[in-house]
Structures are given as structure tokens and as C-alpha cells.
PDBQT receptor file of N, H, CA, C and O in Angstrom, charges set to zero:
ATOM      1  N   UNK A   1       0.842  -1.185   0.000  1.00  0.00    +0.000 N 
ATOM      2  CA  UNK A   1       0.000   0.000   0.000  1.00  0.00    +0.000 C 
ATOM      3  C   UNK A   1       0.884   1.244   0.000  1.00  0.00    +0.000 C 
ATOM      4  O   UNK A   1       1.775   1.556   0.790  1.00  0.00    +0.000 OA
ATOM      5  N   UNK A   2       0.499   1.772  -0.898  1.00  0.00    +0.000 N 
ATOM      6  H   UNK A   2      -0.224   1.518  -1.540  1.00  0.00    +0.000 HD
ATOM      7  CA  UNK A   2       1.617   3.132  -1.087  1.00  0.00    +0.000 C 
ATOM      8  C   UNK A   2       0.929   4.097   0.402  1.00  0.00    +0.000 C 
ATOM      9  O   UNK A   2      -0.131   3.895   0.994  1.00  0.00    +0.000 OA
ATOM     10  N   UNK A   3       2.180   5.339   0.717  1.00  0.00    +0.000 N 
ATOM     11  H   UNK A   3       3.041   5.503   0.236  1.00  0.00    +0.000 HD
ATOM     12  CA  UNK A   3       1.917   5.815   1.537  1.00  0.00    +0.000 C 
ATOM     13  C   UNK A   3       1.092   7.291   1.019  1.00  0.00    +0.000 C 
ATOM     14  O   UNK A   3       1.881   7.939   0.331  1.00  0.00    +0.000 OA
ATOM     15  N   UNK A   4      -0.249   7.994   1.151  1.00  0.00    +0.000 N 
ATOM     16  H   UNK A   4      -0.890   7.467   1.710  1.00  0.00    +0.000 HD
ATOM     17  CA  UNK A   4      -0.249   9.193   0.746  1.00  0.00    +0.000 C 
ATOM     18  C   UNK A   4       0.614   9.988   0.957  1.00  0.00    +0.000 C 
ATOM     19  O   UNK A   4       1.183   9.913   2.046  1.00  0.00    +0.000 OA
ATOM     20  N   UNK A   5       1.046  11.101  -0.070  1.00  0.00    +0.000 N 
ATOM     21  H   UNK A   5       0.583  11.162  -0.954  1.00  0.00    +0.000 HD
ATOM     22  CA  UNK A   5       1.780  12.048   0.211  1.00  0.00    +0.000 C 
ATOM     23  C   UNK A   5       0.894  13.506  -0.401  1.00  0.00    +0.000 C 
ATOM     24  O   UNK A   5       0.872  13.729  -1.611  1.00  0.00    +0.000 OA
ATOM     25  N   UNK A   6       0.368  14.198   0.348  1.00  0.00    +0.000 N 
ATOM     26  H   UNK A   6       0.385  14.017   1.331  1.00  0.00    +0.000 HD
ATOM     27  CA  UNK A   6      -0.533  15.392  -0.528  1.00  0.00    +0.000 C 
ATOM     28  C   UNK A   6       0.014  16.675   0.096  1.00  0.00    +0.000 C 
ATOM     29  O   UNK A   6       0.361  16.613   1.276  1.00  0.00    +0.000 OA
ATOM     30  N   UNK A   7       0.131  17.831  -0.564  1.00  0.00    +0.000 N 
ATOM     31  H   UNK A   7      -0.151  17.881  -1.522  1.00  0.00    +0.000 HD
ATOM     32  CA  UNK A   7       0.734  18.526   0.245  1.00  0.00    +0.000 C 
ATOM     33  C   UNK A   7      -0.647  19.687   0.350  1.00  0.00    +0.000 C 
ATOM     34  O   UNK A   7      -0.561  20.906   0.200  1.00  0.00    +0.000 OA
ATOM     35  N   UNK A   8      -1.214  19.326   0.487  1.00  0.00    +0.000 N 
ATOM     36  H   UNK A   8      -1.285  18.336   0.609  1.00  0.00    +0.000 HD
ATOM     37  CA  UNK A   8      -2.833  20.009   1.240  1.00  0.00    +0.000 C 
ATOM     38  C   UNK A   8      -3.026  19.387   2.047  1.00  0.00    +0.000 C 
ATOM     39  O   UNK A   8      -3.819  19.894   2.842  1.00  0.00    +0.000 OA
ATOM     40  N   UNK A   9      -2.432  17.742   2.493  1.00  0.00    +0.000 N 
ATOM     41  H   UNK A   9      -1.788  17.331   1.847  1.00  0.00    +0.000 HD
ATOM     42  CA  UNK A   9      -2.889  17.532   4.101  1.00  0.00    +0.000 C 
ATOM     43  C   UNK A   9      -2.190  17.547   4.760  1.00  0.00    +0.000 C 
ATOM     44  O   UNK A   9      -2.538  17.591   5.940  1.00  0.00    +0.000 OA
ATOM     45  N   UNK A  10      -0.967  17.524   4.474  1.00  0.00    +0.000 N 
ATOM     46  H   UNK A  10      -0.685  17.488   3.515  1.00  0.00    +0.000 HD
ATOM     47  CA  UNK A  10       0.676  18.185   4.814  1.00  0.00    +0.000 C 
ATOM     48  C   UNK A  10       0.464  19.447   5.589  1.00  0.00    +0.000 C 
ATOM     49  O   UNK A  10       0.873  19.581   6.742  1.00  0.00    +0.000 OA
ATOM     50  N   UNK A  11      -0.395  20.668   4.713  1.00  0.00    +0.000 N 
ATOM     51  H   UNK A  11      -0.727  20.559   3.776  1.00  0.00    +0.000 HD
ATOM     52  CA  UNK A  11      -0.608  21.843   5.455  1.00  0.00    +0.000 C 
ATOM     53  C   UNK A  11      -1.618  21.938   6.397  1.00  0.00    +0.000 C 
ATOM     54  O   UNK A  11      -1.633  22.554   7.463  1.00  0.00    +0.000 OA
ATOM     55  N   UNK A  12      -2.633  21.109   5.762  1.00  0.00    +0.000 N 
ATOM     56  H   UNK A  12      -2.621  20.608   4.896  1.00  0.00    +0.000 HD
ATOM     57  CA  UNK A  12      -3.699  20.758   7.166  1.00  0.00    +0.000 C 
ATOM     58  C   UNK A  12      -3.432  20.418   8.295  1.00  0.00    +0.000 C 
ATOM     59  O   UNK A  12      -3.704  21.021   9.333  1.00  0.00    +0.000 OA
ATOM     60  N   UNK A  13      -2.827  19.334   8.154  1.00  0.00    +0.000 N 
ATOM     61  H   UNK A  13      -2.605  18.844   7.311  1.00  0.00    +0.000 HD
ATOM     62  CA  UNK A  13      -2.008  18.972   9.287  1.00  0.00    +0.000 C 
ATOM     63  C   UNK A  13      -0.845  19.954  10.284  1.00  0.00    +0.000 C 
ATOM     64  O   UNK A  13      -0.748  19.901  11.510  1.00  0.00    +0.000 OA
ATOM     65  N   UNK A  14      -0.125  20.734   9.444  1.00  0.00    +0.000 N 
ATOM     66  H   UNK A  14      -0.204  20.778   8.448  1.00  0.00    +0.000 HD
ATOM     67  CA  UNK A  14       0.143  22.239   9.983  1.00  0.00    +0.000 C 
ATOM     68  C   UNK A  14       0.014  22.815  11.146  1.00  0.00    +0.000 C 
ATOM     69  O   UNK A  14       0.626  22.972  12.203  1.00  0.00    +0.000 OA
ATOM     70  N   UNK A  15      -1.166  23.135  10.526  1.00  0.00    +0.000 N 
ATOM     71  H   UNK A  15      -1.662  23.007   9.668  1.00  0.00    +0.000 HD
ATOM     72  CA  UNK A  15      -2.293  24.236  10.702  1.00  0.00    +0.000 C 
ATOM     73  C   UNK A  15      -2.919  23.510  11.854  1.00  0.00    +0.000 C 
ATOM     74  O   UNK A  15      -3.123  24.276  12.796  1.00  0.00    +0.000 OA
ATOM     75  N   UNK A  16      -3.358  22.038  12.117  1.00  0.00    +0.000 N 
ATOM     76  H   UNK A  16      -3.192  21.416  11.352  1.00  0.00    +0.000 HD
ATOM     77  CA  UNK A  16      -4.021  21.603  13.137  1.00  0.00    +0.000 C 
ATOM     78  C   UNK A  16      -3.264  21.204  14.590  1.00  0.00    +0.000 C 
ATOM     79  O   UNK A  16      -3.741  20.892  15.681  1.00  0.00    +0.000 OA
ATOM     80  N   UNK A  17      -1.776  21.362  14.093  1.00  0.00    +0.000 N 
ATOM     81  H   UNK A  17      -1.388  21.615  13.206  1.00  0.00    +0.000 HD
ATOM     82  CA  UNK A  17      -0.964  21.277  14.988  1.00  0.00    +0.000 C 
ATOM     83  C   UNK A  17      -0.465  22.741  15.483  1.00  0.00    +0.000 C 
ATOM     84  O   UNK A  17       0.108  22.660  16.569  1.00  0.00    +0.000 OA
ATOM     85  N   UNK A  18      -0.525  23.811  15.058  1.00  0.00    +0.000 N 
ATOM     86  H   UNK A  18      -0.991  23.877  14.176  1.00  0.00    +0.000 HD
ATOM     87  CA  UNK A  18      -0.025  25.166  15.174  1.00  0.00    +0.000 C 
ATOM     88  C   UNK A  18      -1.565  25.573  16.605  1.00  0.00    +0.000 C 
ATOM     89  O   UNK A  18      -1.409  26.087  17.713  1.00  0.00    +0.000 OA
ATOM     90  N   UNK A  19      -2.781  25.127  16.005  1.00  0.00    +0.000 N 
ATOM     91  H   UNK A  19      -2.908  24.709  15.106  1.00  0.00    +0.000 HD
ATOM     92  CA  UNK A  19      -4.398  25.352  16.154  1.00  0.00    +0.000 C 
ATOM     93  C   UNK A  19      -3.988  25.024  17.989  1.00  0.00    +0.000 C 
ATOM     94  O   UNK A  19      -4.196  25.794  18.927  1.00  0.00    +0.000 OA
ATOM     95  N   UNK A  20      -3.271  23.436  18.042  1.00  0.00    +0.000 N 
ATOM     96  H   UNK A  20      -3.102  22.811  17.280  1.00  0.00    +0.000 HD
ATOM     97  CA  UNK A  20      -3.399  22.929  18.798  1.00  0.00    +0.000 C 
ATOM     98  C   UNK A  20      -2.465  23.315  20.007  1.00  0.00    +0.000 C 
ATOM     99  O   UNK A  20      -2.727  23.131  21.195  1.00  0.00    +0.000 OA
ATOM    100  N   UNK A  21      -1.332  23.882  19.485  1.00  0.00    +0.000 N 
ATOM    101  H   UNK A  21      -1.119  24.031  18.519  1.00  0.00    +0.000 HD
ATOM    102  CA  UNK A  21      -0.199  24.493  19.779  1.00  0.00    +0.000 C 
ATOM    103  C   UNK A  21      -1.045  25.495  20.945  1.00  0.00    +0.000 C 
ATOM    104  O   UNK A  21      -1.115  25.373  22.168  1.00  0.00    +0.000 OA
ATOM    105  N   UNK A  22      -1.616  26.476  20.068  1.00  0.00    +0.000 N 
ATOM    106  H   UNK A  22      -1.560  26.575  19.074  1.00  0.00    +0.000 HD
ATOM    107  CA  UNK A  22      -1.686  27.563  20.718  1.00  0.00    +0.000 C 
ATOM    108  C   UNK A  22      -2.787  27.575  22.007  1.00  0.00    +0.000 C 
ATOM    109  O   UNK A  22      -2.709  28.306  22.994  1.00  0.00    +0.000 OA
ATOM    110  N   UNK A  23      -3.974  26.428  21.689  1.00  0.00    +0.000 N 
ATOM    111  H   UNK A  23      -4.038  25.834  20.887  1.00  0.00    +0.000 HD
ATOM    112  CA  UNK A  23      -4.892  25.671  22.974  1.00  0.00    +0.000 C 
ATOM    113  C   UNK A  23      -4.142  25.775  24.073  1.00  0.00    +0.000 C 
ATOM    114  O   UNK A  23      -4.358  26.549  25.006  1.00  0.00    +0.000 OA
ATOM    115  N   UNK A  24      -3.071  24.840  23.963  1.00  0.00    +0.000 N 
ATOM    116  H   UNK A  24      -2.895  24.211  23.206  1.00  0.00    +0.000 HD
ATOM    117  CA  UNK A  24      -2.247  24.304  24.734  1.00  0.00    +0.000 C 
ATOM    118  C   UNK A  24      -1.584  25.525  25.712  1.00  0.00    +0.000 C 
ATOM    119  O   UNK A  24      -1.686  25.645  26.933  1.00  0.00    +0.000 OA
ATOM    120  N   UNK A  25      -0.908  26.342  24.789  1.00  0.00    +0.000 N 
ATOM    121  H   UNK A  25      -0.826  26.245  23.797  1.00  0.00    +0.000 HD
ATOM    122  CA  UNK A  25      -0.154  27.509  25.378  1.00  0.00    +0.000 C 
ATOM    123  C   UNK A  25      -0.877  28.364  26.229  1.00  0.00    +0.000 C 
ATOM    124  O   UNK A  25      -0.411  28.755  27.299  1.00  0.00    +0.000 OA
ATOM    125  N   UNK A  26      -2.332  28.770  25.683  1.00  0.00    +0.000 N 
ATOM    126  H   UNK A  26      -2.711  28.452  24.813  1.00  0.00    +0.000 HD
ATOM    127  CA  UNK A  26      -3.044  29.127  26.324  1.00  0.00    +0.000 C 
ATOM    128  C   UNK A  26      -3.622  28.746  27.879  1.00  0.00    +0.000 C 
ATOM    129  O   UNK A  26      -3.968  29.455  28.824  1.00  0.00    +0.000 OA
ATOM    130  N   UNK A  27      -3.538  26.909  27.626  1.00  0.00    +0.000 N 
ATOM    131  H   UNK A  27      -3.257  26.333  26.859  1.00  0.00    +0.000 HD
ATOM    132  CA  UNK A  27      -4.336  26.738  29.100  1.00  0.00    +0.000 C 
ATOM    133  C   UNK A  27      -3.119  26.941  29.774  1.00  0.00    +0.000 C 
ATOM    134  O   UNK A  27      -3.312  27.616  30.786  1.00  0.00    +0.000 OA
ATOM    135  N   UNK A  28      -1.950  26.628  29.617  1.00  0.00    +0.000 N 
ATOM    136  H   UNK A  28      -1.793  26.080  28.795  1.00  0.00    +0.000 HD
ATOM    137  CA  UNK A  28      -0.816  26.279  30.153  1.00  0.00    +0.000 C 
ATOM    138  C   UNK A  28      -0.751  27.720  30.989  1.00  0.00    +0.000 C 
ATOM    139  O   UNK A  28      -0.529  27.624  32.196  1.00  0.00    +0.000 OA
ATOM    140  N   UNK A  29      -0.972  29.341  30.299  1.00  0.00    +0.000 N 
ATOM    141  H   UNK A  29      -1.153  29.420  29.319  1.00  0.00    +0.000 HD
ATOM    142  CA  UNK A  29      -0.336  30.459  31.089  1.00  0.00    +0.000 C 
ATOM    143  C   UNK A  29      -2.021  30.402  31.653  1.00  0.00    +0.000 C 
ATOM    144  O   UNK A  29      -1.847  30.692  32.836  1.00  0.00    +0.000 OA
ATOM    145  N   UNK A  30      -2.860  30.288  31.561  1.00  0.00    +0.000 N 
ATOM    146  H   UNK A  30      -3.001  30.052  30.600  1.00  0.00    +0.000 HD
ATOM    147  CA  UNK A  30      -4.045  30.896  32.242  1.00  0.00    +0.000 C 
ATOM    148  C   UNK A  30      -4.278  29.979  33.813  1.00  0.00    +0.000 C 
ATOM    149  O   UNK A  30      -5.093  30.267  34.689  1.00  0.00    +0.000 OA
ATOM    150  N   UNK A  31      -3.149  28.656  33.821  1.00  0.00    +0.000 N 
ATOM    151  H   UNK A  31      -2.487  28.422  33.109  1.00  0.00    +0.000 HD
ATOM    152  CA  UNK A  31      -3.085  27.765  34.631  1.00  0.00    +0.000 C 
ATOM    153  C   UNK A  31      -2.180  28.671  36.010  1.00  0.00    +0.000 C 
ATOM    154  O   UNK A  31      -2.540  28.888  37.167  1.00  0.00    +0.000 OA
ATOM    155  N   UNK A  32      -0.373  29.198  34.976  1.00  0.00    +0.000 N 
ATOM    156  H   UNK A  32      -0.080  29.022  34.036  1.00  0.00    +0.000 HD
ATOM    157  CA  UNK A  32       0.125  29.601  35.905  1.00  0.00    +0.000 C 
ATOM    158  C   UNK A  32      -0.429  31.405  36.115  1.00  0.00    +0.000 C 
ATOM    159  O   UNK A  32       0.295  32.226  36.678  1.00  0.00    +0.000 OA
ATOM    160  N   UNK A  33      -1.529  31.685  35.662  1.00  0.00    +0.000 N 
ATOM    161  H   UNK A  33      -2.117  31.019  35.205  1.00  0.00    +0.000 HD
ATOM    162  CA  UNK A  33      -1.922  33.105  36.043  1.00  0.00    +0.000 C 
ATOM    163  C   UNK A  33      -3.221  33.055  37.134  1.00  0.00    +0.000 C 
ATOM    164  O   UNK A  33      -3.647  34.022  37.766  1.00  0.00    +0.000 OA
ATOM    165  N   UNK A  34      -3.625  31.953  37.171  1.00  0.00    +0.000 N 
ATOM    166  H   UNK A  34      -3.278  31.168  36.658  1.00  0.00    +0.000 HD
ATOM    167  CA  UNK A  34      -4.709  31.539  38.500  1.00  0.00    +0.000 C 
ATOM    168  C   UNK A  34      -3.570  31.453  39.570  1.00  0.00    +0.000 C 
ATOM    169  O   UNK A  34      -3.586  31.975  40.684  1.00  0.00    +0.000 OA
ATOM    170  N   UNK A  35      -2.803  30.863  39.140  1.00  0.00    +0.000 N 
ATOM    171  H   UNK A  35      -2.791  30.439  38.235  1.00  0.00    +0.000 HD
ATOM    172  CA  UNK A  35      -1.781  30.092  40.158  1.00  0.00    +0.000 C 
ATOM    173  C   UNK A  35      -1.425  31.675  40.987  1.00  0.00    +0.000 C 
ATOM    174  O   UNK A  35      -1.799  32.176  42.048  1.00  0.00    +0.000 OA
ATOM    175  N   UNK A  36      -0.843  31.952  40.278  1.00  0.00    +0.000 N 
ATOM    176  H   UNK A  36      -0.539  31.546  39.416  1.00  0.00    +0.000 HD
ATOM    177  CA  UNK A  36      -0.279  33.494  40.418  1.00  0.00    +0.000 C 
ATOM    178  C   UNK A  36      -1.436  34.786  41.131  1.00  0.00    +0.000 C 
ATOM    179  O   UNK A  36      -0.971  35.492  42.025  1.00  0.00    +0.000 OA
ATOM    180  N   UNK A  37      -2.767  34.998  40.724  1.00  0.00    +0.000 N 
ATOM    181  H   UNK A  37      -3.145  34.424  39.997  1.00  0.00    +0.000 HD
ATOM    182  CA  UNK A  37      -3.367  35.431  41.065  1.00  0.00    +0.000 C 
ATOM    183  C   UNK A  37      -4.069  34.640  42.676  1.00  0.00    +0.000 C 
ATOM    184  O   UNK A  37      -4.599  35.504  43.374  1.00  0.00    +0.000 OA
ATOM    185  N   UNK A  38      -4.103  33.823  43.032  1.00  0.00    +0.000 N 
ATOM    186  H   UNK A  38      -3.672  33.121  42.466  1.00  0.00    +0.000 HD
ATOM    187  CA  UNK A  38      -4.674  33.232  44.433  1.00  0.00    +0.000 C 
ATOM    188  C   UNK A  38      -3.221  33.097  45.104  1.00  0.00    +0.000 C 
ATOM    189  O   UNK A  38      -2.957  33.088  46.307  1.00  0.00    +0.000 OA
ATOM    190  N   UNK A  39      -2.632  33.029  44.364  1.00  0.00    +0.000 N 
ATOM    191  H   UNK A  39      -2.847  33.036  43.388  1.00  0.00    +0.000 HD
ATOM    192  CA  UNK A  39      -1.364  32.470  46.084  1.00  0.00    +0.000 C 
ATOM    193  C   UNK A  39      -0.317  33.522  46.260  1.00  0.00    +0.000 C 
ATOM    194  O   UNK A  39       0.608  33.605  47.067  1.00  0.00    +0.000 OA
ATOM    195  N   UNK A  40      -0.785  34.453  45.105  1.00  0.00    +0.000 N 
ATOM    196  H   UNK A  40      -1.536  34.386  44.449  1.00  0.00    +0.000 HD
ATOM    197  CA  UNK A  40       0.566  35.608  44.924  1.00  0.00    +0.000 C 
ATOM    198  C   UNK A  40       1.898  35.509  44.964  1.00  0.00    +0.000 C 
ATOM    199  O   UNK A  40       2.329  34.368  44.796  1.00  0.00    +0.000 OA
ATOM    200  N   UNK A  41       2.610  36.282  45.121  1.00  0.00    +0.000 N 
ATOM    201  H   UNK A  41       2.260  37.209  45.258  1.00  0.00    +0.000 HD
ATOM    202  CA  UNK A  41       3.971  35.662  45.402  1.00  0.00    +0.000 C 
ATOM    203  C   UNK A  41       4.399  35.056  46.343  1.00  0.00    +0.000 C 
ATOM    204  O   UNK A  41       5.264  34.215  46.099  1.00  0.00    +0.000 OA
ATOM    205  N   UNK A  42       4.076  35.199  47.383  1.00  0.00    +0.000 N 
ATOM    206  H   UNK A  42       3.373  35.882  47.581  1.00  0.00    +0.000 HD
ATOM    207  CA  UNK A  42       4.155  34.291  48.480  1.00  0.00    +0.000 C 
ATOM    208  C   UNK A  42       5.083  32.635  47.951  1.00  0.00    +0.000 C 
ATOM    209  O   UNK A  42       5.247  31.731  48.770  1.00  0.00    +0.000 OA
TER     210      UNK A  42
């Protein structure tokens, strides 16, 4: 079975990893900005 190679799902794929990227980054600082906001610096 040959392997697909398309380079439109090449970029889809991209794009769904960049999409996913930035989810990520997001919960990640809004995690340490709760963190930060309830326990302060302390």
C-alpha cells in the first residue's frame, strides 16, 4: 500500500498542529496566572 503524500494535508495537518499548539499555550499560562493570582507571590 503506497503511503499518501498530498501537500494540502501536509498543510492541514500544519495548521491543526499550530491550532493545537496555541490551545495548549493558552491553558498552560491561564493555569500559571490563576496560580499566580490566588497564592501571589508568596
Amino acid at each position: 500500500m503506497k503511503k499518501i503524500t498530498d501537500e494540502r494535508l501536509k498543510l492541514q495537518n500544519l495548521k491543526n498542529i499550530r491550532v493545537l499548539f496555541l490551545f495548549q499555550s493558552a491553558g498552560i499560562i491561564g493555569i500559571l496566572a490563576y496560580d499566580f493570582i490566588t497564592s501571589g507571590l508568596g
